[in-house]
C-alpha positions as CSV (number, residue, x, y, z in Angstrom):
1,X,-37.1,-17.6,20.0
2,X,-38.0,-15.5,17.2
3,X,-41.5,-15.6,17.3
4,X,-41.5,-14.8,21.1
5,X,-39.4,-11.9,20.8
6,X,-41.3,-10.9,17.9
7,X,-44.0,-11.4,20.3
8,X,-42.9,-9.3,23.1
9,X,-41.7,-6.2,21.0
10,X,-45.3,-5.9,19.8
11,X,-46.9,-6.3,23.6
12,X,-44.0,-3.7,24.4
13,X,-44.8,-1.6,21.6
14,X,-48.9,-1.4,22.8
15,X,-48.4,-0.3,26.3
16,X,-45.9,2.4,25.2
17,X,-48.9,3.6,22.9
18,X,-51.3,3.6,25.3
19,X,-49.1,5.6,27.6
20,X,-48.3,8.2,25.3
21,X,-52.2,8.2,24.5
22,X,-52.6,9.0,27.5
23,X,-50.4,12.3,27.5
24,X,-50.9,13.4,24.1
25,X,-46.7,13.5,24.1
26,X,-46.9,11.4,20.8
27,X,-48.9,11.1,17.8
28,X,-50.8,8.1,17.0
29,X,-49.0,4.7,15.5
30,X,-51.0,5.3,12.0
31,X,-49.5,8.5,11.7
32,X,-45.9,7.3,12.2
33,X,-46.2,4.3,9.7
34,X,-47.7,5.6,6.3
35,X,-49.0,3.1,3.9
36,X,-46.3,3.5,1.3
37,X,-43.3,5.5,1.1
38,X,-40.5,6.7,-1.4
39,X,-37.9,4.8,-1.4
40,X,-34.3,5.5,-3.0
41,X,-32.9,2.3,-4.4
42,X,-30.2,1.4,-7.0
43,X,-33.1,0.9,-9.4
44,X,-34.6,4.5,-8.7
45,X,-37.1,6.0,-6.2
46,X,-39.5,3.2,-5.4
47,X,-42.6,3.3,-3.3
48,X,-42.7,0.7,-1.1
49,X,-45.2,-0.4,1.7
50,X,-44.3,1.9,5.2
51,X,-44.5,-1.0,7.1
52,X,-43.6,-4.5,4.7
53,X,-44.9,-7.4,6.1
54,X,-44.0,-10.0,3.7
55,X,-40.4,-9.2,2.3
56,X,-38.5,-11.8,-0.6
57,X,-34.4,-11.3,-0.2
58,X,-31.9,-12.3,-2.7
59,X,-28.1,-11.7,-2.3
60,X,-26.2,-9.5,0.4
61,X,-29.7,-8.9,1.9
62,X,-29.9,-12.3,3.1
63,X,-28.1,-12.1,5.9
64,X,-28.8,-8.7,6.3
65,X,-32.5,-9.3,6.9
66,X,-32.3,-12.2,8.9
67,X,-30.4,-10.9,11.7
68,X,-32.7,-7.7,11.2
69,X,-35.6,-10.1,12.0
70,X,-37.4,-8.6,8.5
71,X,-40.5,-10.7,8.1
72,X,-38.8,-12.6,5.6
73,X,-41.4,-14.9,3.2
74,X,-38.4,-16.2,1.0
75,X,-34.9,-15.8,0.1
76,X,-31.6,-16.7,-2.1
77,X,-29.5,-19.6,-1.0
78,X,-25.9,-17.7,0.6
79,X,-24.2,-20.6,1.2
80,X,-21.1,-18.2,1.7
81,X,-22.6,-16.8,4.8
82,X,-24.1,-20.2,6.6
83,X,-20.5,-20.5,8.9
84,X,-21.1,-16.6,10.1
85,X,-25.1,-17.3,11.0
86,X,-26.0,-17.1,14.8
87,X,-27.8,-20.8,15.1
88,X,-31.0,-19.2,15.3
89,X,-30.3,-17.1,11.7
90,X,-29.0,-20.1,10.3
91,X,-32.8,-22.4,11.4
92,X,-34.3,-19.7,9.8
93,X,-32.2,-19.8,6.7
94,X,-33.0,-23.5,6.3
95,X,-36.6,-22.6,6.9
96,X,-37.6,-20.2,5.0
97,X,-38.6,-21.4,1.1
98,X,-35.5,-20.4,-1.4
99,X,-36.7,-18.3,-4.2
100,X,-33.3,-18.5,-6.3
101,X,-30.1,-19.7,-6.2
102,X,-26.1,-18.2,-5.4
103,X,-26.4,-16.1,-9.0
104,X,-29.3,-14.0,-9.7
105,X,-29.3,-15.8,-12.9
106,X,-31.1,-18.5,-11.4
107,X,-34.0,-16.4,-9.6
108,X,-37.1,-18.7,-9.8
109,X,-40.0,-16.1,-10.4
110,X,-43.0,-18.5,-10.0
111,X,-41.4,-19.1,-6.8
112,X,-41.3,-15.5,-5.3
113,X,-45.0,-15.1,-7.2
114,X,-45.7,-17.9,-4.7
115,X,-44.5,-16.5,-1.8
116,X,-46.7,-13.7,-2.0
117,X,-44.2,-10.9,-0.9
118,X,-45.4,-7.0,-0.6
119,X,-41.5,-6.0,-1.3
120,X,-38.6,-7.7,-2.9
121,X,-35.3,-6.2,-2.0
122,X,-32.5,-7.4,-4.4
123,X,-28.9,-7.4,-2.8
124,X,-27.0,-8.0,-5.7
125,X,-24.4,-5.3,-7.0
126,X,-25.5,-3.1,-10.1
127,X,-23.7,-5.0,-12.7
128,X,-25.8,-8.4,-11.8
129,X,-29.0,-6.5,-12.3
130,X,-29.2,-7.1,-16.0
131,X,-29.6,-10.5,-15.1
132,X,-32.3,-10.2,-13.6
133,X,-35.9,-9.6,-15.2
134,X,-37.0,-6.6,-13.2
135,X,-39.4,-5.9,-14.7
136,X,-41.3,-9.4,-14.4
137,X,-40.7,-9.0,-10.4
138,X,-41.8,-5.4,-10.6
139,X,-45.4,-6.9,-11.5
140,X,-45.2,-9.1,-8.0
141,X,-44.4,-6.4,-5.8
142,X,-42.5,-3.1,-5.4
143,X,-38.7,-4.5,-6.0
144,X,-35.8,-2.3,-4.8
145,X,-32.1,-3.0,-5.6
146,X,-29.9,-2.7,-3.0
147,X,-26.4,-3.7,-4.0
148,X,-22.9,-3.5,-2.6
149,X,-20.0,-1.5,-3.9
150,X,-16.5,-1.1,-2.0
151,X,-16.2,-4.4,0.7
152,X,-16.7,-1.9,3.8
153,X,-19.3,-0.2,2.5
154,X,-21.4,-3.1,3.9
155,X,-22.1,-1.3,6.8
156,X,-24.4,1.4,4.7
157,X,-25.8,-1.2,2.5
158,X,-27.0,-3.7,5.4
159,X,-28.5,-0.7,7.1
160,X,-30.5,0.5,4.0
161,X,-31.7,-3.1,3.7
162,X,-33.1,-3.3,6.8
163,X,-34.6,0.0,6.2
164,X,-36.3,-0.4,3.5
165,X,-37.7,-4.0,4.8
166,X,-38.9,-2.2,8.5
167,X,-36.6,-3.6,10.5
168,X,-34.4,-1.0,12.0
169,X,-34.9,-1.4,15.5
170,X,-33.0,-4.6,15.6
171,X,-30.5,-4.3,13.0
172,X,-29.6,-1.1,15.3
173,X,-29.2,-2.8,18.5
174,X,-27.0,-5.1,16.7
175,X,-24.7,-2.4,15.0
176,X,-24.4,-0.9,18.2
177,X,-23.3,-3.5,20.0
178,X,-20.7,-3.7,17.3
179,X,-19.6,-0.4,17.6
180,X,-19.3,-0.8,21.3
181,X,-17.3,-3.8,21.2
182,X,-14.9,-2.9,18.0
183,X,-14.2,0.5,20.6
184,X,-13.4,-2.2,23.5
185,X,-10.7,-3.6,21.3
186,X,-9.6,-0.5,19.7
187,X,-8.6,0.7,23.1
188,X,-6.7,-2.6,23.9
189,X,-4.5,-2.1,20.5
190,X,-4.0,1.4,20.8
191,X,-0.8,1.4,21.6
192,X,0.4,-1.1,19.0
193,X,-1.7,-1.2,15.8
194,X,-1.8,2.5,15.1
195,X,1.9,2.2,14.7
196,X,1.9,-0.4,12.2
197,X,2.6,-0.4,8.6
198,X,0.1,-3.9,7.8
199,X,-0.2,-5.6,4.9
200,X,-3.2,-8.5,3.8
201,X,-2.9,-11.3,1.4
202,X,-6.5,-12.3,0.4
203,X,-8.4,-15.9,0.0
204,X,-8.9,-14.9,-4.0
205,X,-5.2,-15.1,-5.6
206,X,-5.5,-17.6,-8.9
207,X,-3.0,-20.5,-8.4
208,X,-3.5,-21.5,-12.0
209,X,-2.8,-17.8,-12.8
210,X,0.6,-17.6,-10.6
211,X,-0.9,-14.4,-8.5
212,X,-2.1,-13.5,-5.2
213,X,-4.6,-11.4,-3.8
214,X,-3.7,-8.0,-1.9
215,X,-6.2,-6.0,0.1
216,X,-6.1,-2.6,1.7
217,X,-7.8,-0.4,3.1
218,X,-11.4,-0.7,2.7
219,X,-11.3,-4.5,1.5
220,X,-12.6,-7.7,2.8
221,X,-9.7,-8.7,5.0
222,X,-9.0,-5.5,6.2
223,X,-12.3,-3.4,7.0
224,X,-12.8,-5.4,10.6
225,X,-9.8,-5.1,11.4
226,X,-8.8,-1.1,10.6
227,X,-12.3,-0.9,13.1
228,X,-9.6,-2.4,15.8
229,X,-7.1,0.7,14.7
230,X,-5.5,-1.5,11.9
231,X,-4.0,0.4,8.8
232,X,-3.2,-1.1,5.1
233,X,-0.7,0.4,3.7
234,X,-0.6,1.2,-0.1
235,X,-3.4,1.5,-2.9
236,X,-4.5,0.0,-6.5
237,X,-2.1,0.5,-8.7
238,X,-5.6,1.1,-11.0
239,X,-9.0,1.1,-9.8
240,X,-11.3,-1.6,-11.3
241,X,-14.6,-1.0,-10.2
242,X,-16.0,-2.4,-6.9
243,X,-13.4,-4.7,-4.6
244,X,-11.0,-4.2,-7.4
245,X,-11.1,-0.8,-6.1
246,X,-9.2,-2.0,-3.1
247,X,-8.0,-5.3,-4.0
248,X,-5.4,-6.1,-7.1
249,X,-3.8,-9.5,-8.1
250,X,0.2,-9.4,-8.3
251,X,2.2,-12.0,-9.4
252,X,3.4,-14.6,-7.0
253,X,7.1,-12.7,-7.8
254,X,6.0,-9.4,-6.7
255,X,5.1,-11.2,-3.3
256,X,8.6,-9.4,-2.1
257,X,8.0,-5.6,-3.7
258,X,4.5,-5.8,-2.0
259,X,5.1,-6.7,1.3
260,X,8.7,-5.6,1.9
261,X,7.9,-2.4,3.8
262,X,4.8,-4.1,6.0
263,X,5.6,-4.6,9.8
264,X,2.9,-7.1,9.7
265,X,0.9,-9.2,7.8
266,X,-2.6,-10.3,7.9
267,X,-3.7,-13.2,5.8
268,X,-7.5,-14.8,5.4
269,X,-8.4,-18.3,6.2
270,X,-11.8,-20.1,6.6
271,X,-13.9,-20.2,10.0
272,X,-12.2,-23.5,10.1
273,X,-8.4,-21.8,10.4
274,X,-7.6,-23.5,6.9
275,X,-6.0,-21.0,4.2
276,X,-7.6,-21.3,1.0
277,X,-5.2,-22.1,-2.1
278,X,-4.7,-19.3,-3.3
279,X,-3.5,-18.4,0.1
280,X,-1.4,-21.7,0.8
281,X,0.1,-20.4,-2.4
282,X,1.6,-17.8,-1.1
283,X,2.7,-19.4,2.3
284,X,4.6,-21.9,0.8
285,X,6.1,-19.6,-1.4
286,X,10.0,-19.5,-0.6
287,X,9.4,-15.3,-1.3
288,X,7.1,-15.4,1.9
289,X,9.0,-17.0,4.1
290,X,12.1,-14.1,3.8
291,X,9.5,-11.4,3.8
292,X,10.6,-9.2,7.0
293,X,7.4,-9.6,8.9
294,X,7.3,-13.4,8.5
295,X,10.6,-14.1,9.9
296,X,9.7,-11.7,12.9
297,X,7.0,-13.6,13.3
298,X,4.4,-11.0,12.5
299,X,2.1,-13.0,10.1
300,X,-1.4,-13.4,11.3
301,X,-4.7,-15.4,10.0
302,X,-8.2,-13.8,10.2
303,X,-11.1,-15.9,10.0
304,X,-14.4,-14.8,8.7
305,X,-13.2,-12.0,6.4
306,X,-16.4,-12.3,4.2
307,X,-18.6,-10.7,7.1
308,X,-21.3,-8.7,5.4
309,X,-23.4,-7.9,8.5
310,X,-22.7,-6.7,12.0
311,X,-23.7,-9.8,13.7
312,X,-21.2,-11.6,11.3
313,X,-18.4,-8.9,12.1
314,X,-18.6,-9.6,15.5
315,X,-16.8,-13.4,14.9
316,X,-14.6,-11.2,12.5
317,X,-13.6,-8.7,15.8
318,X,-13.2,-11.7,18.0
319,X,-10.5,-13.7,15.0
320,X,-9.0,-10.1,14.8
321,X,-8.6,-9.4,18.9
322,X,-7.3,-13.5,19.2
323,X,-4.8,-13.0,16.2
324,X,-3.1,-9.8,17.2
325,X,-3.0,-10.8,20.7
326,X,0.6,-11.9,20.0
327,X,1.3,-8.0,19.7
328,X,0.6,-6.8,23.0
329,X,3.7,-9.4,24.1
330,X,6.1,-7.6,22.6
């Protein structure tokens, strides 16, 4: 299905040149896609082929470039991401050779030397970059470092990805067809969520540790679901950099402090419905089950909070809209 869409963009994209050929309304395709470009990466201003055609992705871009239909050569294994894959991302995944492995320690550079790639985009955040021999890569291709920050600020980051391997056109139709739908159920909410003072216990709390994990605005858990009109309530008590930015780790007796003022609560399980355990920590805490929005029977799970992608946030809308369905009973 890929090649033949591939296929028919291109036979598309040929009669639209020879019409505007014709008219002199447009210039010509060589003129619209330069040879090499500058572009702005975490690792500097890069020049990069205009038009890539043989593209190595590691981390976040993974996913990012497969639903973009990038003319991927390799990639990173992101086995976090297989359960959000379309079935025709997740054949490709299996496909395509794997460069490196889930930590960018364990990039195999003979590999992506074999691949033959014209740009390497590197979707790991800034931090992880010093694990990686740059430099070594840098003598393969043009590499560009594209890493992620805050949770929501995936959006940005996937779009920059796709950018900087070509592949706009799809990764747009895609975001918009998010948009359109998160506005769908933002309009069936809008009478309810708004109004709501929501809290979000995380799938990271430490059992060995005796904490939980709380996300707000901006996190994981939440950013799908404040695109429906949700709203966190509260912030860090200190900012640590990155998720920590929007995420902290209380102890399992602050459970009660933290959520006493929520009307509802959201909570993260897997795509299979099953809470992690640092989540089944806190539900079978005694402290959760006198938490005012549990015994109202306001406590909602959200599947596929780790979406990174719009195609991914899409399953993440859907878990959202059939979780706080509940709502509009009442």
């Amino acid at each position: 299905m890929r090649t033949i869409r591939l296929a028919a963009a291109a036979a598309a994209a040929a009669l639209t040149l020879t019409a505007c050929g014709s008219s002199g309304a447009e210039p010509p395709a060589a003129e619209s896609a330069p040879e090499t470009r500058v572009f702005k990466a975490d690792n500097g201003e890069i020049k990069i082929p205009g038009a890539p055609k043989r593209v190595v992705a590691t981390g976040y871009a993974v996913p990012a470039l497969l639903e973009a239909d990038a003319p991927l050569v390799g990639i990173s294994t992101w086995k976090r991401g297989i359960p959000l894959m379309t079935d025709e991302d997740r054949k490709s995944y299996e496909e395509l050779p794997k460069i490196a492995g889930e930590a960018a320690a364990e990039t195999n550079y003979e590999a992506i030397a074999q691949a033959e790639p014209d740009l390497i985009v590197i979707g790991v955040p800034k931090p992880v970059l010093a694990d990686i021999d740059v430099k070594r890569l840098e003598a393969i291709a043009p590499v560009v470092a594209i890493g992620p920050s805050v949770p929501s600020a995936w959006r940005e980051l996937s779009r920059n990805q796709a950018d900087a391997a070509g592949a706009l056109k799809r990764f747009d139709a895609v975001r918009d067809e998010y948009k359109a739908k998160a506005a769908e159920v933002a309009k069936k909410y809008a009478d309810v969520l708004p109004k709501l003072e929501l809290g979000h216990v995380g799938a990271y709390g430490e059992v060995a540790k005796g904490n939980f994990q709380r996300e707000f605005n901006g996190s994981w858990g939440t950013n799908v679901a404040q695109d429906a009109g949700a709203n966190y309530y509260g912030k860090v008590k200190v900012k640590g950099g990155g998720a920590k930015d929007v995420s902290e780790y209380p102890s399992i007796e602050e459970l009660t402090a933290a959520f006493a003022e929520a009307d509802a609560i959201s909570y993260s399980v897997g795509p299979d419905g099953k809470p992690s355990a640092g989540v089944q920590y806190v539900l079978d805490s005694p402290l959760w089950k006198e938490l005012p929005a549990v015994k109202a029977g306001k406590a909602f799970p959200l599947r596929y909070t780790e979406a990174a992608t719009y195609q991914s946030a899409m399953k993440a809308l859907a878990s959202v809209d059939e979780a706080f369905a509940p709502l509009l009973k009442k």
